[in-house]
C-alpha positions in Angstrom: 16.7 -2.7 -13.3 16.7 -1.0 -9.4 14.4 -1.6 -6.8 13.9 0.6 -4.1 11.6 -0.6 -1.0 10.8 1.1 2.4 8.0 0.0 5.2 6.0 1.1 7.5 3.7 -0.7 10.5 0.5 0.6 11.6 -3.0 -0.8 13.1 -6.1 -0.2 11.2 -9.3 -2.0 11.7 -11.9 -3.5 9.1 -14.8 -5.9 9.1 -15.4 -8.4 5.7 -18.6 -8.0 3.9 -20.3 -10.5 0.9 -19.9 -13.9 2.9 -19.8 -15.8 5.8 -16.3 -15.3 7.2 -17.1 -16.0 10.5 -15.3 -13.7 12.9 -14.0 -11.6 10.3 -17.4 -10.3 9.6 -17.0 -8.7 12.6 -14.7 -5.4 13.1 -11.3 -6.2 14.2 -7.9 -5.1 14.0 -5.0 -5.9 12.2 -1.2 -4.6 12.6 -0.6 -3.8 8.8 3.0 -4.0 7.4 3.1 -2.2 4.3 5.7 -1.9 1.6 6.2 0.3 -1.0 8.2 -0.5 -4.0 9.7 1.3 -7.0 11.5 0.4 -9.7 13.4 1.9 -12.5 15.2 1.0 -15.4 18.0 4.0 -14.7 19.2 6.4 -12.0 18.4 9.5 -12.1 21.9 12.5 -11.9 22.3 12.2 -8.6 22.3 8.3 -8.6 18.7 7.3 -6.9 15.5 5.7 -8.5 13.7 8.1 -6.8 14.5 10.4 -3.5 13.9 7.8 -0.7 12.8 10.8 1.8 10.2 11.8 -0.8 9.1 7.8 -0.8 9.4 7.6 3.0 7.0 11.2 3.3 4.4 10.0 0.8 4.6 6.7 2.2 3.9 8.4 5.5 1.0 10.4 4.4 -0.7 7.4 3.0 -0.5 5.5 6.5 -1.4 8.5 8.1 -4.6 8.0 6.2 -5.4 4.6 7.6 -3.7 4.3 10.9 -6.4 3.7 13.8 -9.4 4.2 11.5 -11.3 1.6 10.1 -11.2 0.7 6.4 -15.1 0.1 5.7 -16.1 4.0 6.1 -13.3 5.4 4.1 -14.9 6.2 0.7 -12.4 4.3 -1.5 -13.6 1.1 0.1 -17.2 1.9 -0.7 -19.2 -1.3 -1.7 -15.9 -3.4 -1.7 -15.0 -6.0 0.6 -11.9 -4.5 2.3 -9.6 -7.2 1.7 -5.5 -7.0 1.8 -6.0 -7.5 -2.2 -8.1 -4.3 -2.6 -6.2 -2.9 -0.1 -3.0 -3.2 -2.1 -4.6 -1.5 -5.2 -6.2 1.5 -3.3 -2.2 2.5 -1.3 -0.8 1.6 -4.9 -2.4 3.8 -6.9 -2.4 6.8 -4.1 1.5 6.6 -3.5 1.4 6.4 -7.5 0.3 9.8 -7.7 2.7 11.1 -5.3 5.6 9.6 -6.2 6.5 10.1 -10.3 10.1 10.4 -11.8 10.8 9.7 -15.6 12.8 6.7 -15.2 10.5 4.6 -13.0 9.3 1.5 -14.3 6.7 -0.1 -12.1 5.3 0.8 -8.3 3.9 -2.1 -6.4 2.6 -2.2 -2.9 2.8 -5.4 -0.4 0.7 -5.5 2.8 0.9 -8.2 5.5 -2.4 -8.6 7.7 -0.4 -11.0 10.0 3.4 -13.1 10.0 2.6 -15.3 7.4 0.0 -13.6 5.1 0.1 -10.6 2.8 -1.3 -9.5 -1.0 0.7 -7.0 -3.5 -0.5 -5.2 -6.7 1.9 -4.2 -8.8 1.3 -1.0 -12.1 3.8 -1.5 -14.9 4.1 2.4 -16.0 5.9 1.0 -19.7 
């Protein structure tokens, strides 16, 4: 099995919603670090999981999408709380549908909110 990983930091803000979480309730920022992960089960001719330029462009597009803004108006976050664990699942399944290659195996996403806290969500595709 291969794994193939790139990263990307940005700041994005959000606000928690459905309980009292104290100054979180309240919009703030956070600096992101998000990781996208592939893996495959074989290499494809030229000997890569997947082209990491293609990885590193969608992963680009997707932080593009988030970078500065805040999380609670974008429409994929509509009636959820927008926590690192929803977060991971929204990014997971975008990049899913940018990046595809027949021998990938799973994609999985893993976002810090801080140094020592993150969430990851991770789609089998066998």
């Amino acid at each position: 099995m291969y794994t193939l990983a790139v990263q990307r930091d940005f700041v994005a803000q959000h606000y928690l919603v459905g309980g009292d979480w104290g100054a979180e309730n309240q919009p703030h920022s956070h600096h992101y670090r998000l990781e996208l992960r592939i893996e495959a089960d074989a290499l494809d001719a030229h000997g890569y999981c997947v082209d990491i330029v293609a990885l590193e462009a969608a992963l680009d597009n997707v932080v593009a999408r988030y970078r500065d803004h805040m999380l609670n108006d974008a429409p994929e976050f509509h009636g959820l709380n927008p926590s690192i664990e929803h977060f991971t699942r929204i990014v997971c399944m975008e990049l899913l549908n940018a990046v595809t290659a027949p021998n990938l195996t799973a994609v999985s996403v893993r976002i810090w909110e801080n140094e020592i806290a993150w969430a990851a969500y991770r789609l089998p595709l066998r």
